[in-house]
C-alpha positions in Angstrom: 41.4 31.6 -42.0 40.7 34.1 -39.7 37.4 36.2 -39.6 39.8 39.4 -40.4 41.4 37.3 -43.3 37.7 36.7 -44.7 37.1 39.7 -44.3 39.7 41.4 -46.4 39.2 38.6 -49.3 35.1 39.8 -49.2 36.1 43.6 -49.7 38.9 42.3 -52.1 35.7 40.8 -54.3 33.5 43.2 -53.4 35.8 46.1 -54.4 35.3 44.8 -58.7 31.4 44.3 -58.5 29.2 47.0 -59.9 27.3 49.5 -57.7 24.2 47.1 -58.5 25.4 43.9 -57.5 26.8 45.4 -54.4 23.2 46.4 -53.7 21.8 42.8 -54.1 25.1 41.1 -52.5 23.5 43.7 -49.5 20.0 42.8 -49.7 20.5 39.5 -49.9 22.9 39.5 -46.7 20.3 41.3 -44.7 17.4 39.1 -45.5 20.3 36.1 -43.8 20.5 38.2 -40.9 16.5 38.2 -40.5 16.7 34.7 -40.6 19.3 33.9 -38.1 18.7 30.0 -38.4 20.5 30.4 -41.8 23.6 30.3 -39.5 23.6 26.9 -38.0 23.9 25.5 -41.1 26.7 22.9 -41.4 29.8 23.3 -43.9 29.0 21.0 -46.0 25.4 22.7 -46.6 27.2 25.8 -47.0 29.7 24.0 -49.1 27.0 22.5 -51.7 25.4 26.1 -51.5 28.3 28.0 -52.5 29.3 25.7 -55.2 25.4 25.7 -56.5 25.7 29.1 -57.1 29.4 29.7 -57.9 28.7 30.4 -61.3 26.4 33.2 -60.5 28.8 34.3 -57.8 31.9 34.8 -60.6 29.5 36.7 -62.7 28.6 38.5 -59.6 32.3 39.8 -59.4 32.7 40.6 -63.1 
């Protein structure tokens, strides 16, 4: 998938949450952008983190 693809799937997702959860989805994706090691993490780390958390993440979008 391209970056624009993942792009336009984030604001698809984004577009349902709430006007608070859009405020922590932010905050959390600045405090990963102080910490710019948080980027060189493998796919599989990224993998097990998103699946961790997916339940959070669905109620997130509803």
């Amino acid at each position: 998938m391209s970056k624009e693809e993942i792009k336009n799937e984030i604001n698809k997702v984004l577009d349902h949450l709430s006007d608070n959860s859009l405020q922590d989805v932010l905050t959390m994706l600045k405090g990963l952008e102080d910490k710019p090691t948080v980027f060189h993490l493998d796919q599989a780390v990224l993998d097990k983190i998103l699946s961790d958390n997916n339940d959070l993440l669905e109620k997130l979008a509803k």
